[in-house]
DOSEGU-467222 format. One line per field, with one value per residue (C-alpha): residue in three letters; residue number from 1; x, y, z. Coordinates in steps of 0.5 Angstrom, whole numbers, plus 500, padded with zeros to 3 digits. Example, Ala and Ser with C-alpha at 12.3 -4.5 7.8 and 13.67 -1.06 7.14 Angstrom:
2
type ALA / SER
seq 1 / 2
xx 525 / 527
yy 491 / 498
zz 516 / 514
// end
This chain:
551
type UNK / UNK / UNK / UNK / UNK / UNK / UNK / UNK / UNK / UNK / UNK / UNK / UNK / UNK / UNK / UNK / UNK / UNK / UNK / UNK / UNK / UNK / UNK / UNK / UNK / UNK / UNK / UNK / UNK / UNK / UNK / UNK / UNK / UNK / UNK / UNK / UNK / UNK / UNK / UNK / UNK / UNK / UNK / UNK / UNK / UNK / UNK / UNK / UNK / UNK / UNK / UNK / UNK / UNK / UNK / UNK / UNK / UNK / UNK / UNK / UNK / UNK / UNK / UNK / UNK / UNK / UNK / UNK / UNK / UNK / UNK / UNK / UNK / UNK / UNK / UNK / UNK / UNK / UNK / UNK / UNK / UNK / UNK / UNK / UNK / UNK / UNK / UNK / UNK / UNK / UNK / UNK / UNK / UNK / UNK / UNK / UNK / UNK / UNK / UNK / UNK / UNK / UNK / UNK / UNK / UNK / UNK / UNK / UNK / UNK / UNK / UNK / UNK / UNK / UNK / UNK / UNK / UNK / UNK / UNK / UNK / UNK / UNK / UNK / UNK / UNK / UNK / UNK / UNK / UNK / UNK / UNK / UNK / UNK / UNK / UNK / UNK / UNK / UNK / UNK / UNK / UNK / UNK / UNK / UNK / UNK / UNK / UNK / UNK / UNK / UNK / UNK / UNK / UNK / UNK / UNK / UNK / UNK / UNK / UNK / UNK / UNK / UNK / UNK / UNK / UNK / UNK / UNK / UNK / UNK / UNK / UNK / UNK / UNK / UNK / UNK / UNK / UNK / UNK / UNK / UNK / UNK / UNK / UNK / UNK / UNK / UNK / UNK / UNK / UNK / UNK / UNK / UNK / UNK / UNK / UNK / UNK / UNK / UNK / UNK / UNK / UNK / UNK / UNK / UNK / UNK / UNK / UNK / UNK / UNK / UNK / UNK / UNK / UNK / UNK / UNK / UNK / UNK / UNK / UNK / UNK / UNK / UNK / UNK / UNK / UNK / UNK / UNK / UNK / UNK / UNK / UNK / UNK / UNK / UNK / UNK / UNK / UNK / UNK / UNK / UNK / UNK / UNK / UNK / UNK / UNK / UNK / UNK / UNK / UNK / UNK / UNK / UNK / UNK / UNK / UNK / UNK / UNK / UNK / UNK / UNK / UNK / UNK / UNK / UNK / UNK / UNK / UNK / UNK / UNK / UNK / UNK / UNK / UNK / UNK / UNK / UNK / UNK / UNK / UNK / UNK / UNK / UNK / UNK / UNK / UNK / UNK / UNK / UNK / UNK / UNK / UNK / UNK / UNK / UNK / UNK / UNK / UNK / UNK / UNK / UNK / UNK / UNK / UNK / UNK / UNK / UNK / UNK / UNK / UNK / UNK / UNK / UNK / UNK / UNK / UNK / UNK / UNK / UNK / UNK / UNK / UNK / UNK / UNK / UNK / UNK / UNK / UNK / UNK / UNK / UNK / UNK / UNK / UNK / UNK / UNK / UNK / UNK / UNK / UNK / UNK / UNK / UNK / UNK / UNK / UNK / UNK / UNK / UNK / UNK / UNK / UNK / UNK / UNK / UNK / UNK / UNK / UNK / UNK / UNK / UNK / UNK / UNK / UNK / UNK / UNK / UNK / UNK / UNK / UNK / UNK / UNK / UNK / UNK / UNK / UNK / UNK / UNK / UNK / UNK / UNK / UNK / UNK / UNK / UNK / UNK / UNK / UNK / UNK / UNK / UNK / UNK / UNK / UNK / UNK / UNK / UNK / UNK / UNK / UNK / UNK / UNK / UNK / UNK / UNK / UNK / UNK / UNK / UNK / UNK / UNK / UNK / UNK / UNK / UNK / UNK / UNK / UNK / UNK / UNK / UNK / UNK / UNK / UNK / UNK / UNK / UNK / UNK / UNK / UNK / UNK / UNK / UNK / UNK / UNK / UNK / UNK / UNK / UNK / UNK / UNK / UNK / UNK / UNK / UNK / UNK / UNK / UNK / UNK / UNK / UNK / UNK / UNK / UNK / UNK / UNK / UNK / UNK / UNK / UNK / UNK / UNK / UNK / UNK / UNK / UNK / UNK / UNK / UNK / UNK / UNK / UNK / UNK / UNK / UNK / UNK / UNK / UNK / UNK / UNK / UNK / UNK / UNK / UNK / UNK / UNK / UNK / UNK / UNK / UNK / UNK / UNK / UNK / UNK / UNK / UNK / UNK / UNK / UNK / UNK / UNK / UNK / UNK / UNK / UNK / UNK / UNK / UNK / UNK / UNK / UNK / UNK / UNK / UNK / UNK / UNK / UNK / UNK / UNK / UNK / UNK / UNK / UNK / UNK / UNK / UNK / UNK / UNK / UNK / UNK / UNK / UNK / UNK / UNK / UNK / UNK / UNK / UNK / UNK / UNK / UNK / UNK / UNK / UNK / UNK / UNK / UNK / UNK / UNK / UNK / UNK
seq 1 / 2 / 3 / 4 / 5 / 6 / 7 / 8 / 9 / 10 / 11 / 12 / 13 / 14 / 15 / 16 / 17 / 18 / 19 / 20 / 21 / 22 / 23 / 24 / 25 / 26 / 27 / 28 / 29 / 30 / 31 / 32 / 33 / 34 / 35 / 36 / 37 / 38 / 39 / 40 / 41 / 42 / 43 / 44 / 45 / 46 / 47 / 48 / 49 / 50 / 51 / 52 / 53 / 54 / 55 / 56 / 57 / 58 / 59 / 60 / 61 / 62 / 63 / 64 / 65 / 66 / 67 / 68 / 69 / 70 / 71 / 72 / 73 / 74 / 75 / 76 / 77 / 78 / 79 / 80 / 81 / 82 / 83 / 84 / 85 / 86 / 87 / 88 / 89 / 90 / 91 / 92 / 93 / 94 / 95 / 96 / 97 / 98 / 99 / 100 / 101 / 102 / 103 / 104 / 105 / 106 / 107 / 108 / 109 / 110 / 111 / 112 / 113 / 114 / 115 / 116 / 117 / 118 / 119 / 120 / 121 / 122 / 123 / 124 / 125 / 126 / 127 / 128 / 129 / 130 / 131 / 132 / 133 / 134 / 135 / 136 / 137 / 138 / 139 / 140 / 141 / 142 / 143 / 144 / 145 / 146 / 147 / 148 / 149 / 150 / 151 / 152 / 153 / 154 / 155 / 156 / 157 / 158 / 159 / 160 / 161 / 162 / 163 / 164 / 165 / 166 / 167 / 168 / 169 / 170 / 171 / 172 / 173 / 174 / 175 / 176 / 177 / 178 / 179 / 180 / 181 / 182 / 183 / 184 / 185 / 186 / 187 / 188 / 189 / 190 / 191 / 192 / 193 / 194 / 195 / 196 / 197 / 198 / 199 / 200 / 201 / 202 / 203 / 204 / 205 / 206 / 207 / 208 / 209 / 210 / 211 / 212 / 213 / 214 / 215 / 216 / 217 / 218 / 219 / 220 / 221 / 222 / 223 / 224 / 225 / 226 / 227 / 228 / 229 / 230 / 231 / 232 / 233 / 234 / 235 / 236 / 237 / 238 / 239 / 240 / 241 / 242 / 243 / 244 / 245 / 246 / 247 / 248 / 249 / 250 / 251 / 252 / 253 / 254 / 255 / 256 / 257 / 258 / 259 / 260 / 261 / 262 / 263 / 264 / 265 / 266 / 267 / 268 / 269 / 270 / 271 / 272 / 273 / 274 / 275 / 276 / 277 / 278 / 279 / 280 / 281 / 282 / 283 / 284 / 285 / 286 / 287 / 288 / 289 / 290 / 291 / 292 / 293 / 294 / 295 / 296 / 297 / 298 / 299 / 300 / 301 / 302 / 303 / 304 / 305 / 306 / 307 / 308 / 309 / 310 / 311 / 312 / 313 / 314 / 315 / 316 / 317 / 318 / 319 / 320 / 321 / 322 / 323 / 324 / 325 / 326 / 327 / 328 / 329 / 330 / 331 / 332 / 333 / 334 / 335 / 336 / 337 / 338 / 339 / 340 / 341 / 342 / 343 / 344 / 345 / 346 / 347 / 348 / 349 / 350 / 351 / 352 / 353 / 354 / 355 / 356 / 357 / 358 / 359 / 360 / 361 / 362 / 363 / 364 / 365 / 366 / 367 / 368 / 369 / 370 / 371 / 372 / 373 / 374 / 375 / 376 / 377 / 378 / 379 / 380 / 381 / 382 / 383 / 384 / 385 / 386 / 387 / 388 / 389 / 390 / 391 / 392 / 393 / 394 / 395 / 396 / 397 / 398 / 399 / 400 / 401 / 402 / 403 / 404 / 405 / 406 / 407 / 408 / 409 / 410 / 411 / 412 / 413 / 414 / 415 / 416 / 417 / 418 / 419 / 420 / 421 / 422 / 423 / 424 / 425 / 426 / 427 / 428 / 429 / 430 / 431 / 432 / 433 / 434 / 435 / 436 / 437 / 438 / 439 / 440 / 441 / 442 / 443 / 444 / 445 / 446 / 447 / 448 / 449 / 450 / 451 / 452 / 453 / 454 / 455 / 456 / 457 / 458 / 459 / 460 / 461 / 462 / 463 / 464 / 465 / 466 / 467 / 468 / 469 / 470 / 471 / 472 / 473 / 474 / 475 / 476 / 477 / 478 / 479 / 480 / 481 / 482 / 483 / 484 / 485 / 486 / 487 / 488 / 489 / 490 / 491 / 492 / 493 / 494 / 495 / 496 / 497 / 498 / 499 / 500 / 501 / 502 / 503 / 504 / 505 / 506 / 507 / 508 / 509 / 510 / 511 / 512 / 513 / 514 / 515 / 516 / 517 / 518 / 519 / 520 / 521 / 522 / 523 / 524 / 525 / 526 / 527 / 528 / 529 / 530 / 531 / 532 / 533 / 534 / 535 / 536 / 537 / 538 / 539 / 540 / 541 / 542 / 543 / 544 / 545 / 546 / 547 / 548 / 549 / 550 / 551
xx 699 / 706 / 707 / 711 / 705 / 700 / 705 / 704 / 696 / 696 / 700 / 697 / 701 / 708 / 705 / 707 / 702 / 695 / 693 / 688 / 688 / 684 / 689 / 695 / 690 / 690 / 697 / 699 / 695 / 696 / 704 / 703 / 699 / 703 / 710 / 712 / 716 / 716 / 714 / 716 / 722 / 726 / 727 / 732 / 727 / 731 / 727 / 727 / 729 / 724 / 717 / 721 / 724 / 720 / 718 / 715 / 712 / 714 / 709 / 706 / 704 / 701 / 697 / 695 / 693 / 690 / 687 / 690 / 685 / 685 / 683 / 676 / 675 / 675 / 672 / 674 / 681 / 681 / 678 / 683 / 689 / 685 / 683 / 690 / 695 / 693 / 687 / 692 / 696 / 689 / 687 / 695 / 694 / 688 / 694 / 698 / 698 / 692 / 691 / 689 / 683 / 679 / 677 / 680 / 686 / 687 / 685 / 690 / 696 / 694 / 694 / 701 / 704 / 701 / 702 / 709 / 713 / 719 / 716 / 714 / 719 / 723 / 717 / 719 / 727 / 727 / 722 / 727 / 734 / 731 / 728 / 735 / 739 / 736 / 736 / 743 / 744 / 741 / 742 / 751 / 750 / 745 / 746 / 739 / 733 / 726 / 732 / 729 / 723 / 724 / 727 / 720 / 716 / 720 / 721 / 713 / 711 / 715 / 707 / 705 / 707 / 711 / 714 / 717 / 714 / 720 / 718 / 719 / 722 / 714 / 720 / 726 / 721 / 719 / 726 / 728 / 723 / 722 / 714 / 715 / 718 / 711 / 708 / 714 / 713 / 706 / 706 / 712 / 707 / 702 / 704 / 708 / 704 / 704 / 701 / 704 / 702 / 696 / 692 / 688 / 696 / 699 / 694 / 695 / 702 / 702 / 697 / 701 / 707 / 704 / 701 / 708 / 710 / 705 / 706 / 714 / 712 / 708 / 713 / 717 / 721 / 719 / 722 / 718 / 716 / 710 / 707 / 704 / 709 / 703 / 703 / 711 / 711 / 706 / 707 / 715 / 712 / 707 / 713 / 715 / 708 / 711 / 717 / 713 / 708 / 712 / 717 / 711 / 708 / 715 / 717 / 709 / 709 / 704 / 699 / 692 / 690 / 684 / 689 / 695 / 691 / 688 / 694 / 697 / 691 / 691 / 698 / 697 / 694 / 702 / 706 / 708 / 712 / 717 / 712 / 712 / 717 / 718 / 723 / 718 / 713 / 709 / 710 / 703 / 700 / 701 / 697 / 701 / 704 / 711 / 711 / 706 / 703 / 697 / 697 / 693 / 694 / 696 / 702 / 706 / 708 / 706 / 698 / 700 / 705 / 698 / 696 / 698 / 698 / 706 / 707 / 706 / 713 / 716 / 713 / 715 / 722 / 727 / 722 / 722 / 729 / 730 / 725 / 729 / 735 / 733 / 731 / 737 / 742 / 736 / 738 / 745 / 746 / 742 / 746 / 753 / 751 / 749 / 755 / 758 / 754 / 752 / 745 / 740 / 738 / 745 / 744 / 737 / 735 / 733 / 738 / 733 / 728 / 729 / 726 / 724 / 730 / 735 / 731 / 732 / 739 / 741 / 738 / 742 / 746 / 754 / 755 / 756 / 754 / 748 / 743 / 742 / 735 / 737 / 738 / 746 / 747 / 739 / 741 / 746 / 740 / 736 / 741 / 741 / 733 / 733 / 738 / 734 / 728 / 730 / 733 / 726 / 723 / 727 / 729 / 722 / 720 / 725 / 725 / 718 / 721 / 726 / 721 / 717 / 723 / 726 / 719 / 718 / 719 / 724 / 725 / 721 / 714 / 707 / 708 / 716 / 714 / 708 / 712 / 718 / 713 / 711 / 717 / 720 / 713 / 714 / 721 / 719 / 713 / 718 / 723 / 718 / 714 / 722 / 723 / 717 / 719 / 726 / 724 / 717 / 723 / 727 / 722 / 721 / 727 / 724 / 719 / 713 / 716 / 721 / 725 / 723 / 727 / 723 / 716 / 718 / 720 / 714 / 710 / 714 / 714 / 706 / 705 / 710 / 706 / 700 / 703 / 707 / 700 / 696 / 701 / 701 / 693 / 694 / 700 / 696 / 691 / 695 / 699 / 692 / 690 / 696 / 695 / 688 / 690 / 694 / 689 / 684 / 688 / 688 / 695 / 694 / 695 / 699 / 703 / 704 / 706 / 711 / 715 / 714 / 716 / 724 / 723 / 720 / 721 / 724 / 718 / 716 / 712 / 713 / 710 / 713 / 719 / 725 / 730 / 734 / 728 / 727 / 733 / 734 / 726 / 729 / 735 / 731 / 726 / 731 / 735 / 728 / 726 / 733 / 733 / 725 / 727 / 733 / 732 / 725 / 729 / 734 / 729 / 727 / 734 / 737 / 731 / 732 / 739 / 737 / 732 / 735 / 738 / 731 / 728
yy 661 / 661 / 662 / 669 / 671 / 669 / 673 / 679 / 680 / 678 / 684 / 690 / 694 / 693 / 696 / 702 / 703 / 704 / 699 / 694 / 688 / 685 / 688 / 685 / 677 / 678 / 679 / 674 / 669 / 670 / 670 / 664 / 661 / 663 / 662 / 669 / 674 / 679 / 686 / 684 / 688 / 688 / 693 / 697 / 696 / 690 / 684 / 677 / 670 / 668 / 670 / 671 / 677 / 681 / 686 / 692 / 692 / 695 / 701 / 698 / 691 / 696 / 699 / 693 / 690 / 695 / 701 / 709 / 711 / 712 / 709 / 711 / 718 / 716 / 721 / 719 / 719 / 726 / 730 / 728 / 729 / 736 / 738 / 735 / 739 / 743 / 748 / 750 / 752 / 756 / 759 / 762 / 765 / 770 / 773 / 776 / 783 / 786 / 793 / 796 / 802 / 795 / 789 / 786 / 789 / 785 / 779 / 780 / 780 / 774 / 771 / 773 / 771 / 764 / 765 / 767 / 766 / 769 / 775 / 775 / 773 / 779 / 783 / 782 / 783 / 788 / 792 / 791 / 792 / 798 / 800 / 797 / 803 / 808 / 808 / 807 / 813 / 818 / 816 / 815 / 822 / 827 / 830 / 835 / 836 / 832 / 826 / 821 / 822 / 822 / 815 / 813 / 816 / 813 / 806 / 806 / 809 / 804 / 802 / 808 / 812 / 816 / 822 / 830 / 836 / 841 / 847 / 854 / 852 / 847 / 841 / 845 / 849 / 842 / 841 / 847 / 852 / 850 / 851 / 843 / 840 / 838 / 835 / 831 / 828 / 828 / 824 / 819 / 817 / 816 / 812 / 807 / 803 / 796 / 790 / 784 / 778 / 775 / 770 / 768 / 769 / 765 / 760 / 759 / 758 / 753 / 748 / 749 / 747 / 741 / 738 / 739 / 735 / 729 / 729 / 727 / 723 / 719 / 719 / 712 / 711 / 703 / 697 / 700 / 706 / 708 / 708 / 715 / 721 / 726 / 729 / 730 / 733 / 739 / 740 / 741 / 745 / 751 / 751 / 757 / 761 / 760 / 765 / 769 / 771 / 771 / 775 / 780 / 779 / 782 / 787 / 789 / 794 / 800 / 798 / 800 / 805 / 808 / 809 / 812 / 817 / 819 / 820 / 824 / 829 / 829 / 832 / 836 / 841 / 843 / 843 / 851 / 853 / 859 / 862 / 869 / 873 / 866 / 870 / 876 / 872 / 866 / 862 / 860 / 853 / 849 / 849 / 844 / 838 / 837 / 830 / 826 / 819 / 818 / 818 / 818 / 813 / 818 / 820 / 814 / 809 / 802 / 802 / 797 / 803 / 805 / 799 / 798 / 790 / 789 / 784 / 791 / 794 / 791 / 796 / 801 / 800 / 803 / 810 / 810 / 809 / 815 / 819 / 817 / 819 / 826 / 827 / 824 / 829 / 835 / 832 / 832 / 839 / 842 / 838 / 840 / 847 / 847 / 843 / 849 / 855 / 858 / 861 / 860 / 868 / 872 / 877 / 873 / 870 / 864 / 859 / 856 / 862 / 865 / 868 / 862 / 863 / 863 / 857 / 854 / 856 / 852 / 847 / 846 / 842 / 844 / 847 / 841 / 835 / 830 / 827 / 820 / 817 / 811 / 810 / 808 / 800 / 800 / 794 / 791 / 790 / 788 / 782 / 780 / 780 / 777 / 771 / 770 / 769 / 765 / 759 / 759 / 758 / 753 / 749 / 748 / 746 / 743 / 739 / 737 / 735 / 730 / 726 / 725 / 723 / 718 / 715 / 709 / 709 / 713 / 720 / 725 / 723 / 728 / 730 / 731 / 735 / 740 / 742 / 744 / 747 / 751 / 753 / 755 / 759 / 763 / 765 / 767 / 771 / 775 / 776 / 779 / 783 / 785 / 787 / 791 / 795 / 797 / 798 / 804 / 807 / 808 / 811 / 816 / 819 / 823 / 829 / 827 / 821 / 826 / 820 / 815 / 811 / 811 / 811 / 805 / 803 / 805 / 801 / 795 / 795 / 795 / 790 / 785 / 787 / 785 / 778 / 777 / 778 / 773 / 768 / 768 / 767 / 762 / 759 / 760 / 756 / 751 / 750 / 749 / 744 / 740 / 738 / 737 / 732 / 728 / 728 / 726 / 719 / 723 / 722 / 714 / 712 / 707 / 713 / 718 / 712 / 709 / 716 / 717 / 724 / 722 / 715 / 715 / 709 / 706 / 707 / 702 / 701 / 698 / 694 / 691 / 695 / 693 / 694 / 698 / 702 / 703 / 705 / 710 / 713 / 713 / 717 / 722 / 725 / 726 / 731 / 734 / 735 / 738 / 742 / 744 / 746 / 749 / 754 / 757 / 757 / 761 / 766 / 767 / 767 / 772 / 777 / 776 / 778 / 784 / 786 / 790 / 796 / 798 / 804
zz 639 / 642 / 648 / 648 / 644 / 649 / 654 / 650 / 649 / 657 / 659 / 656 / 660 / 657 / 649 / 647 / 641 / 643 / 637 / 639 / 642 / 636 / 631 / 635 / 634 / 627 / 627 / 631 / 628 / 620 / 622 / 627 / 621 / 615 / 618 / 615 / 619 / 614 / 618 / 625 / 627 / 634 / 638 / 633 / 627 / 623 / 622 / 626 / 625 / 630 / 634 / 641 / 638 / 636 / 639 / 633 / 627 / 621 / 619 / 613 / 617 / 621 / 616 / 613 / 618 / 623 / 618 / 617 / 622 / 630 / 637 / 639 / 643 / 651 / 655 / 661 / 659 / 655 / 662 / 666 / 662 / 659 / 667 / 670 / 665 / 660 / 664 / 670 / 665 / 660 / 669 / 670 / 663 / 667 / 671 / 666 / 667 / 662 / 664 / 656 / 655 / 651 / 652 / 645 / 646 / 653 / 649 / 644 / 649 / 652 / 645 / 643 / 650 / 649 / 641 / 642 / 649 / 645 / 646 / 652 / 655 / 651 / 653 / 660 / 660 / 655 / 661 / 667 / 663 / 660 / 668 / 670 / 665 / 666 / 674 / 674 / 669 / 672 / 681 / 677 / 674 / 676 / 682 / 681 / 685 / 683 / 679 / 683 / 682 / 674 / 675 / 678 / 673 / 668 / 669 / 672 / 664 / 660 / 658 / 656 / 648 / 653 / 649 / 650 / 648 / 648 / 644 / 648 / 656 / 657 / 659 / 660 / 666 / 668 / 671 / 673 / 676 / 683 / 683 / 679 / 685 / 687 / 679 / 681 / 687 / 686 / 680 / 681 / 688 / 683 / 679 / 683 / 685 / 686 / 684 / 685 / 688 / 691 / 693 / 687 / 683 / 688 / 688 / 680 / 680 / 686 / 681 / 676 / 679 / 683 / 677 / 673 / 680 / 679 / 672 / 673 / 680 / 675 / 669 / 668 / 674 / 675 / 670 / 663 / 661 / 661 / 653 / 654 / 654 / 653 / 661 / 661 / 655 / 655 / 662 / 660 / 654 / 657 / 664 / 661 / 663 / 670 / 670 / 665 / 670 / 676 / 673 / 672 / 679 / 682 / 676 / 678 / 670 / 671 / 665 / 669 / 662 / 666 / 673 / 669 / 665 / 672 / 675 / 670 / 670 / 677 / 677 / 672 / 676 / 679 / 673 / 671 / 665 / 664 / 659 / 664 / 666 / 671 / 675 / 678 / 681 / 680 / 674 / 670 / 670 / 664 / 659 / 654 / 657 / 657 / 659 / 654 / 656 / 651 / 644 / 638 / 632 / 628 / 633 / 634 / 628 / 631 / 634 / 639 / 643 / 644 / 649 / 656 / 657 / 658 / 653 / 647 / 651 / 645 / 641 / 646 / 648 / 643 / 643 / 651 / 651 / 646 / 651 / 657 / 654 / 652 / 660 / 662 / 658 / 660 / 667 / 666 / 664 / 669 / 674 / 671 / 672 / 679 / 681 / 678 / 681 / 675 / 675 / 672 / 672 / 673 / 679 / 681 / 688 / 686 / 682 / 680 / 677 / 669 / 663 / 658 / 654 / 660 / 662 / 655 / 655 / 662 / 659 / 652 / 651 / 649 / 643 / 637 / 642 / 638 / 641 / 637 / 635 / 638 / 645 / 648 / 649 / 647 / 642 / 647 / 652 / 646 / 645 / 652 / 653 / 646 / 648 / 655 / 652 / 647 / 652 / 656 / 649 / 647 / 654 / 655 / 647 / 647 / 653 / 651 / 644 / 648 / 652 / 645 / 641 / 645 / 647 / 642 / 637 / 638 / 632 / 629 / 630 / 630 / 638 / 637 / 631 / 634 / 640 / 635 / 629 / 636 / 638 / 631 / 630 / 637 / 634 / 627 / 631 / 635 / 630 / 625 / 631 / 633 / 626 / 626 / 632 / 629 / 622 / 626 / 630 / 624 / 620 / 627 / 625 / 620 / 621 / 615 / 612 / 608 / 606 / 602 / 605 / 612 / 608 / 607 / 613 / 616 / 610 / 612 / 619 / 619 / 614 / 618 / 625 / 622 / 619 / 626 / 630 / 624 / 625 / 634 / 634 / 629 / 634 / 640 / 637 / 635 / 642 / 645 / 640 / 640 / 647 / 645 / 640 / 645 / 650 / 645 / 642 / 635 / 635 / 637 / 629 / 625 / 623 / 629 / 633 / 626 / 627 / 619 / 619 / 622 / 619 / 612 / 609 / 615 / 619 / 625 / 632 / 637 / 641 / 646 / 650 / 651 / 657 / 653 / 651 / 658 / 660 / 654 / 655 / 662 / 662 / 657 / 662 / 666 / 661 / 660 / 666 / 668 / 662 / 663 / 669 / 668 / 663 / 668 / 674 / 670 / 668 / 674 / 677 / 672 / 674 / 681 / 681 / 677 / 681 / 687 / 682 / 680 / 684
// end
């Protein structure tokens, strides 16, 4: 045996496959015996002249000599890498904001966030954008009592199917009428609680950041890469769960079914209507509710409006974006009038008193004025929330994809191409379950599906949900199994290692790594990490900077 192959079986550290010191023997010695080169590659996958230079083999060498299966399950390595990064990851997933009537349903946004990121993250900004518009809009334009309390009580209900009941003066009476003042200031004290961050949750993030910290203090900074890119690589891949649940922590949605429904049945008790001869006296109690934060399935054209957890606000936006902008206008013309001194009851005491049509009439809107379905710069915000959690997505696939693509063999291989099956999944999920959205508040538009146009709609808006719902279980799945598979050496075969997927017939491993490898390997975990990183500080950044306009 020559002495270059002795110099290979004695340094085990320098292999980058996982094949066994038995397959290696047998190769060495049948082309030591044979003189026969064919198979054995340098670094860049061509054929040698000599033993010295090679340093890979070609994937049908491999086959032939070490067999199609994998290296042997190793349960001390599988429970360290299973415990160092993938289960603080599946532990931070418990302080995802829950909050639904039932237990399944909190399960199930759980399973969308990790099923698609995506969503989540466009959960999440949609949320704040929305927060953002609407508390600009009314403290710019309204000048009228109980305003601020609206915007605290609009952007606290952005998890609730939260509708208007306009018929006669019920909401109209709700602005106008003094005696409300109190349902105002109540309610919005009652849902703007806070829940934010605490020991259990900062304790969650900070693993999770530490382990991603070990894991590139680990990485191959020394001569040679290190042969499994495994730990970087799903440590990059689930580092968007990190701005997901921060951002939650500091936006802190009201999402508790049981404390809201509370809350909006406590404050209840003070809200009046203009059904009486309002400006005589005391107006009566409401016995229908002008403001509405609880549905029945029937009521509302997606189910999942219906479910408080934060991560179903997708379903909720355009249609709270829509409510918002009719009590804005409300808003905005009672204030317009007030400003101008006109009365509610021309020869009253009180600017604030009428019969229920006087109320009515304060409140309408000027002659010819539309108020359309679709809420002003709803889409403009849905394109920026979009293209935010869209770059978290893809900078932390990606930076998962880059730290396996240039680990050797360098290509497309089975890790690279299930981060990116992941991602493009998590993308396609949120498309169709963004779609869905729209297509359900097009639908609304018309009162009993008279349009055939919105039956439609709504048909194809149900039946895309459930097939984007199907497909983020089976995503949720995947993402878990893949690290698992990583873990569990199931990758560490002839054809994972040869990157067949990129290569095809080209396809070979390498054994031995070069310097120039090294150096390549190198360079690419350092983009990953800054990409990684990156695109999650951005995150967190973009939210920071837009957090102090909310109320």
């Amino acid at each position: 045996m020559s002495a270059y192959h002795m110099f290979l079986l004695s340094d085990p550290f320098l292999l980058l496959s996982s094949l066994t010191t038995g397959c290696l023997n047998d190769i060495v010695e049948n082309a030591t015996a044979t003189q026969n080169l064919a198979g054995l590659l340098n670094g860049d996958g061509d054929p040698v002249s000599n033993f010295s230079d090679a340093t890979a083999i070609s994937y049908s060498l491999c086959i032939s000599v070490c067999g199609t299966g994998r290296e042997p399950f190793q349960w001390p390595v599988f429970s360290q890498d299973f415990s160092s990064w993938l289960l603080p990851n599946l532990a931070l997933i418990s302080q995802l904001p829950f909050g639904a009537q039932y237990r399944l349903d909190n399960l199930m946004s759980a399973v969308l966030t990790v099923g698609s990121p995506v969503l989540a993250g466009y959960s999440l900004f949609i949320t704040l954008l929305n927060s953002r518009w609407i508390s600009r809009r009314l403290s710019g334009a309204v000048d009228y009592p109980n305003s601020r309390f609206a915007v605290s009580i609009l952007t606290s209900l952005q998890q609730v199917p939260l509708r208007l009941y306009f018929d006669r003066a019920h909401f109209p009476s709700l602005i106008v009428l003094p005696e409300n003042d109190t349902w105002w200031k109540y309610f919005s004290e009652l849902v703007d609680y806070t829940h934010t961050w605490s020991i259990a949750s900062a304790t969650s993030v900070a693993w999770v950041v530490v382990a991603f910290i070990f894991t590139f203090a680990n990485a191959p900074w020394n001569d040679y890469a290190n042969k499994q890119a495994d730990g970087g690589a799903t440590g990059s891949l689930w580092l968007w769960l990190i701005p997901i649940v921060v951002g939650w922590l500091q936006l802190s949605p009201k999402c508790d079914f049981y404390r809201l429904q509370l809350a909006y049945d406590r404050a209840d008790q003070y809200a009046r209507t203009g059904i009486a001869d309002t400006h005589v006296g005391m107006p009566p109690a409401s016995t229908r509710r002008a403001l509405i934060i609880t549905a029945m399935e029937e009521d509302v054209m997606s189910p999942d409006e219906l479910l408080t957890p934060p991560v179903f606000n997708y379903s909720r936006s355009l249609q709270w974006a829509s409510t918002a902008e009719t009590m804005f206008l409300v808003f905005k013309v009672a204030s317009d009038k007030a400003q101008n001194r006109i009365p509610v009851h021309f020869g009253g005491e009180c600017n604030r008193r009428g019969s229920p049509q006087e109320i009515i009439a304060y409140c309408a809107p000027p002659d010819g004025s539309q108020h359309s379905h679709w809420a002003p710069g709803v889409f403009t915000r849905m394109c920026y929330a979009s293209c935010v959690s869209l770059a978290l997505q893809w900078g932390t696939a990606g930076a998962a994809t880059i730290t396996a693509y240039f680990t050797p063999t360098t290509g497309i291989g089975c890790r690279s191409l299930s981060y990116l099956i992941y991602a493009g999944i998590s993308t396609l999920i949120w498309i169709m379950l963004l779609m869905s959205s729209i297509l359900a508040h097009y639908s609304a538009a018309y009162s009993h599906r008279a349009s055939l146009s919105a039956r439609v709609a709504l048909a194809l808006s149900r039946w895309i949900r459930r097939m984007g719902k199907l497909l983020a279980i089976a995503n949720s799945i995947w993402v878990v199994m893949t690290c698992v598979f990583q873990y569990s050496s199931f990758y560490d075969t002839c054809f994972c290692k040869s990157s067949v997927f990129g290569r095809g017939n080209t396809a070979y491993a390498v054994i031995i790594e070069t310097t120039s490898q090294a150096v390549q390997a190198k360079a690419a975990w350092i983009g990953a990490l800054v990409l990684a990183c990156g695109s999650s500080l951005m995150f967190i950044g973009l939210m920071n900077l837009l957090l102090d306009t909310l109320p």
